[in-house]
MIKENU-66452 format. One record per residue (C-alpha): residue number from 1; x, y, z. Coordinates in nm, 3 decimals. Layout:
> seq  x  y  z
> NUM  X  Y  Z
...
This chain:
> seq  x  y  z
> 1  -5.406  3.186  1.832
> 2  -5.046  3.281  1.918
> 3  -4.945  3.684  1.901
> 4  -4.595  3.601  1.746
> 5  -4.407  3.923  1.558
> 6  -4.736  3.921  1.336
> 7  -4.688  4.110  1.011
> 8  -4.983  4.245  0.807
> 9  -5.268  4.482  0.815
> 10  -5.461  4.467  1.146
> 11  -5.772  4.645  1.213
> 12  -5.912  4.883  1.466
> 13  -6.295  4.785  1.438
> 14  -6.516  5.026  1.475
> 15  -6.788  4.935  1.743
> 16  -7.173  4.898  1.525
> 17  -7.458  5.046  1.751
> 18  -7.816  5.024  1.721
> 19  -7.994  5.393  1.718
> 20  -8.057  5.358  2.061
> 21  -7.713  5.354  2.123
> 22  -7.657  4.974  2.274
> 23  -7.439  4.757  2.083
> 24  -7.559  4.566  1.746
> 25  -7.425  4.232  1.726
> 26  -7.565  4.118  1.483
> 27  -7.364  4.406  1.254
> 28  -7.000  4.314  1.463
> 29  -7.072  3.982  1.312
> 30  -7.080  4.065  0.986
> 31  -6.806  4.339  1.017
> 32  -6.559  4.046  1.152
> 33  -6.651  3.794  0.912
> 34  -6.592  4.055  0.657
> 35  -6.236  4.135  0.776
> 36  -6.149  3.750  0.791
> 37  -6.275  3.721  0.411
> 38  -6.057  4.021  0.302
> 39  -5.742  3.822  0.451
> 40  -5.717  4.091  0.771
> 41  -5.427  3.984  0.934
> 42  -5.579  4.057  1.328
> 43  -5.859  4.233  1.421
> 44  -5.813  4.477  1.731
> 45  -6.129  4.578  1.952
> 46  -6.175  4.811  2.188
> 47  -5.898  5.044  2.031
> 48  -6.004  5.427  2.002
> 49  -6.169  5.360  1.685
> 50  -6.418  5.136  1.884
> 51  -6.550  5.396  2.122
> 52  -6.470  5.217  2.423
> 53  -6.374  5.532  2.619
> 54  -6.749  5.607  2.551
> 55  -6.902  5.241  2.683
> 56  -6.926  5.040  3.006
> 57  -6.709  4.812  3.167
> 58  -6.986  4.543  3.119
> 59  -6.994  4.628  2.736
> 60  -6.616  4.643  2.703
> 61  -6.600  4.242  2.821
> 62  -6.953  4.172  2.627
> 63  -6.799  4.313  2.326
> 64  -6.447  4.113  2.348
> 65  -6.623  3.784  2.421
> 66  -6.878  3.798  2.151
> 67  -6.548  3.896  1.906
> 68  -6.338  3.631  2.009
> 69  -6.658  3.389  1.973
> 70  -6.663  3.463  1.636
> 71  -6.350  3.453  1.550
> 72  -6.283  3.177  1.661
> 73  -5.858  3.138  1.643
> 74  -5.891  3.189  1.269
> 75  -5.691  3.496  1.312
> 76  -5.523  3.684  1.638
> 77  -5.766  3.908  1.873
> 78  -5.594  4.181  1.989
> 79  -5.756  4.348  2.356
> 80  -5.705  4.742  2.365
> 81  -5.750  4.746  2.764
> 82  -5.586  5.008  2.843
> 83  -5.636  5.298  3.117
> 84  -5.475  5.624  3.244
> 85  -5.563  5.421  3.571
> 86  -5.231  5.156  3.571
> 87  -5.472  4.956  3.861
> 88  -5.788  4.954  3.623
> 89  -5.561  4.894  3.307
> 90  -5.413  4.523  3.489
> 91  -5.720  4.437  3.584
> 92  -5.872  4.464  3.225
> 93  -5.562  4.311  3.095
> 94  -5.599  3.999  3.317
> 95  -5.981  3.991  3.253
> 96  -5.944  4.017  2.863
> 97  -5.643  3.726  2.886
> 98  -5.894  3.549  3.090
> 99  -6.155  3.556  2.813
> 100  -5.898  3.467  2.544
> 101  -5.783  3.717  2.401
> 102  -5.418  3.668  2.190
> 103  -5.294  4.052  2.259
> 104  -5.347  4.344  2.466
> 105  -5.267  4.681  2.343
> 106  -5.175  4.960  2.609
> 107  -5.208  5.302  2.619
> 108  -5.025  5.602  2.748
> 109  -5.188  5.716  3.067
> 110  -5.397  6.036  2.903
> 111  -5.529  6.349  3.126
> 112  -5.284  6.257  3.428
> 113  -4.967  6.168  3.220
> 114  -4.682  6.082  3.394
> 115  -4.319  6.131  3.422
> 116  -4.056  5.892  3.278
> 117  -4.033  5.637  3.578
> 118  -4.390  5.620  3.590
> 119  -4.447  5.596  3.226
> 120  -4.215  5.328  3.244
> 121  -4.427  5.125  3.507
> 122  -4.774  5.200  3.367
> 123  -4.645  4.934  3.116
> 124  -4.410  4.729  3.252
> 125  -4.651  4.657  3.606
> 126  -4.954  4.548  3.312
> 127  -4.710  4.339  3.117
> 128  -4.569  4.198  3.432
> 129  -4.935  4.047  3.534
> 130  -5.031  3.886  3.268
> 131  -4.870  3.614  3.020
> 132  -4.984  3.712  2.714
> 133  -4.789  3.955  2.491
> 134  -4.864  4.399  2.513
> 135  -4.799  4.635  2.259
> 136  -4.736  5.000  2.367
> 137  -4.952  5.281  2.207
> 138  -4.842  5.595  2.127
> 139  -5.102  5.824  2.025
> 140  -4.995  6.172  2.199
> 141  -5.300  6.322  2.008
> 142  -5.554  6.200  2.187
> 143  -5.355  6.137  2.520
> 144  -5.171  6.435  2.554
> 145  -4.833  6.300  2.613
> 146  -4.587  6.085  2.422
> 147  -4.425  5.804  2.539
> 148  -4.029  5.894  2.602
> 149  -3.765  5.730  2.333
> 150  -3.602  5.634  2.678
> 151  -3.870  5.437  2.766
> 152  -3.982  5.257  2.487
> 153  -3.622  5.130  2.441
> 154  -3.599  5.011  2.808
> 155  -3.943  4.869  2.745
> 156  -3.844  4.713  2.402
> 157  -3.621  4.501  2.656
> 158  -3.902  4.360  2.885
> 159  -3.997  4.002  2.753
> 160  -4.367  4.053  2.760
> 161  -4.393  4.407  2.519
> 162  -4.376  4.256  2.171
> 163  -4.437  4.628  2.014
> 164  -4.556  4.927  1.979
> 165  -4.844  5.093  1.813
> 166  -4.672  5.442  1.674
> 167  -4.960  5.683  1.563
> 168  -4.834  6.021  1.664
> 169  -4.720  6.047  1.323
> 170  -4.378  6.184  1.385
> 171  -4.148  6.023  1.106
> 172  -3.824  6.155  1.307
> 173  -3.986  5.988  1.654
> 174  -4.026  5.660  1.438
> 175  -3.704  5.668  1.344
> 176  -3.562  5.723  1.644
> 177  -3.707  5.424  1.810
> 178  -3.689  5.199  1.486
> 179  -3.374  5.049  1.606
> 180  -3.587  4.837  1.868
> 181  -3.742  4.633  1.644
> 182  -3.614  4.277  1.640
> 183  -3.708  3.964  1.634
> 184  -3.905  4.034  2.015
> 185  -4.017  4.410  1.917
> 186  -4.258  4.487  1.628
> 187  -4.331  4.817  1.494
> 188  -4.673  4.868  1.357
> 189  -4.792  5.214  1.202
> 190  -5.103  5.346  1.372
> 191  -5.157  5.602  1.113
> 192  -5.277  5.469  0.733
> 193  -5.093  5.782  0.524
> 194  -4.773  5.670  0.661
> 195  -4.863  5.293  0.673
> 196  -4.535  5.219  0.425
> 197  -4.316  5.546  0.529
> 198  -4.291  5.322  0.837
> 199  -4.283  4.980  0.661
> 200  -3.940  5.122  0.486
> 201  -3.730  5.166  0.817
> 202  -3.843  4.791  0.979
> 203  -4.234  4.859  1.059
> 204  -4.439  4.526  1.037
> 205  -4.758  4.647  0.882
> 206  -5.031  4.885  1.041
> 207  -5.345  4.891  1.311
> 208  -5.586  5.081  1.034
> 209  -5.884  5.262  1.067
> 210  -5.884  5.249  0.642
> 211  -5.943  4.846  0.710
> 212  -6.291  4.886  0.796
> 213  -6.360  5.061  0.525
> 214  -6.108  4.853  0.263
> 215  -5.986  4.565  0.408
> 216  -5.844  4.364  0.133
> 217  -5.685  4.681  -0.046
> 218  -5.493  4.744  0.285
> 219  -5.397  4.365  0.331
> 220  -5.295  4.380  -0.007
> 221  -5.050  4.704  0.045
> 222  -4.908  4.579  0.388
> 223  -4.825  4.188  0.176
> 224  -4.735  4.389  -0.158
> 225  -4.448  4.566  0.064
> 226  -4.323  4.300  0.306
> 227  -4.330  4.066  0.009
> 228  -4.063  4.278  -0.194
> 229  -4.334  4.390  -0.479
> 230  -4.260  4.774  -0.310
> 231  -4.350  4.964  -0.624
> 232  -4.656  4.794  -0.620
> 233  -4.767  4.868  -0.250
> 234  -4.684  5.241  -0.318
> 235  -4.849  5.279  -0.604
> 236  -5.155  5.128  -0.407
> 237  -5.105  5.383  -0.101
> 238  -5.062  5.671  -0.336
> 239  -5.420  5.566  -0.516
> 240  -5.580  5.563  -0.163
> 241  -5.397  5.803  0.040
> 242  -5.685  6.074  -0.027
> 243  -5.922  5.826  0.116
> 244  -5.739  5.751  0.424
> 245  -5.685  6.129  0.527
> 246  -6.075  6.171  0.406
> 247  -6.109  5.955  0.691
> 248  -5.967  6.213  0.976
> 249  -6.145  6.480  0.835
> 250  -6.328  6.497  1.178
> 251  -6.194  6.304  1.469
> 252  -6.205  5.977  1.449
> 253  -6.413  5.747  1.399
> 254  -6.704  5.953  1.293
> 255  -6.577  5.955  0.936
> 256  -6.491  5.620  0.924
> 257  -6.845  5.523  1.023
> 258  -7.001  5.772  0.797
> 259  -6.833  5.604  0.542
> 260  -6.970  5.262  0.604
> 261  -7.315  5.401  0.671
> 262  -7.299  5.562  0.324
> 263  -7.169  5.204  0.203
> 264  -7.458  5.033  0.302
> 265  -7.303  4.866  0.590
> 266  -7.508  4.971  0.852
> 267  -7.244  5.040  1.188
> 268  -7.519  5.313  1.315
> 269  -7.402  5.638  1.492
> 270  -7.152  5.745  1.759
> 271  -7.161  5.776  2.106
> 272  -7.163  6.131  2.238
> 273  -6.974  6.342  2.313
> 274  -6.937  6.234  1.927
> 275  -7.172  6.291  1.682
> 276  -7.237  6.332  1.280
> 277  -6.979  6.480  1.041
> 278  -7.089  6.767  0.904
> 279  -7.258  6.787  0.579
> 280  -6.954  6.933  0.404
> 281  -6.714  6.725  0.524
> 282  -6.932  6.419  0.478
> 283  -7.000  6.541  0.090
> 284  -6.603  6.573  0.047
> 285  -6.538  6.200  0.213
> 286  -6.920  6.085  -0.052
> 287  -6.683  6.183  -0.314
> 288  -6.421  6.008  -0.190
> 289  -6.561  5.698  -0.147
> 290  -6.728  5.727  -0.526
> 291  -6.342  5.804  -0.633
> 292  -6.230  5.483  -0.522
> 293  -6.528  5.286  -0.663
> 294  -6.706  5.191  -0.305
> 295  -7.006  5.362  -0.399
């Protein structure tokens, strides 16, 4: 399915394991087919919420083929196949467009950073080698660095970067590169409390962690907004917001999988060097999920 300027609510899947740690299919399955029922705009794999910095390179492509497999074009499959190694990141990115993938989402090279110029190429080198479009991710968080305003406008340019995932949460760094966005450059929030914040100054919806947990309330917020009904779609993220910081009370995604353990769905535990929430936090994120009627 063509990547095109999408607009909605995308989701960063978590990845379901089996207690043994190896990778339950059978769960992804049903976690996909429940996203496509909710109306979930594009699913994203691999992204941080998935774990992939904790799994092979042999699960990575096993877990990307049996997603797009399922999904089967009914919605865009977006690739997170990125690498603080630009040579390992291309050759994901060409293996992932190879297996079908719609998207590929790139981030910032973490632990060795880099300066402007080759922050610059990290991106541009990956976007130049394959065909299919790249969105930028800025999560200085977990990578350590951001990537420079300078940069993402002169990237904003390059015909193959169609956007830019912006979850450092910095409202004045948003703005500051909202006035990319065009018709070739998408914005999408990479932080759910924020999700229409960024929506008001040209964002085109968000890549959510609160999707897995629900995906047709966040749909609903992302189309309430873009659709003009904005009272409605703030009303909406007001009644959830404790939910979706509940879901960062540890690092992600150990909440977020608590939470769908505690729903009944099954998505097993982390990989180390991640483990269970702690029993206070997990009895503040129960209540939580019994506030908002999930349980």
């Amino acid at each position: 399915m063509r990547f095109d300027h999408l607009q909605g609510s995308i989701v960063a899947m978590i990845t379901p394991f089996h207690q043994d740690g190896s990778v339950n299919f059978d769960v992804l399955t049903r976690l996909l087919e429940r996203q496509i029922a909710a109306g979930t705009d594009a699913i994203l794999t691999l992204g941080t919420t998935g774990e992939y910095s904790t799994m092979s390179h042999q699960e990575d492509a096993a877990v990307v083929a049996h997603t797009i497999a399922v999904v089967n074009g009914r919605v865009p499959v977006i690739v997170g196949s990125g690498s603080n190694c630009t040579a390992t990141q291309i050759e994901k990115s060409i293996q992932y467009q190879d297996m079908g993938a719609d998207a590929l989402l790139l981030i910032a090279p973490y632990y060795n950073k880099a300066n402007p110029q080759g922050m610059y190429r990290h991106f541009a080198d990956t976007a130049d080698a394959v065909s299919i479009p790249c969105l930028l991710y800025n999560v200085p968080g977990r990578t350590g660095c951001s990537i420079p305003v300078s940069v993402v406008e002169k990237l904003a340019a390059h015909p193959n970067i169609a956007g830019i995932k912006e979850a450092s949460g910095d409202m004045s760094y948003a703005m500051k590169i909202a006035h990319c966005v065009g018709p070739d450059f998408a914005l999408y929030s990479g932080n759910d409390d924020i999700t229409v914040p960024l929506m008001s100054i040209g964002g085109s919806g968000v890549i959510s962690v609160y999707a897995n947990v629900m995906p047709a309330m966040c749909h609903q917020i992302v189309a309430d907004y873009l659709g003009g009904r904005q009272a409605q779609a703030v009303a909406s993220h007001l009644r959830y917001l404790k939910l979706m910081n509940d879901l960062f009370l540890e690092v992600n995604p150990i909440p977020v999988k608590a939470a769908m353990n505690m729903m009944g769905l099954n998505v097993g535990p982390m990989r180390l060097p991640l483990c269970e929430m702690g029993e206070e936090h997990a009895a503040v994120l129960r209540a939580a999920l019994e506030e908002a009627g999930l349980l």
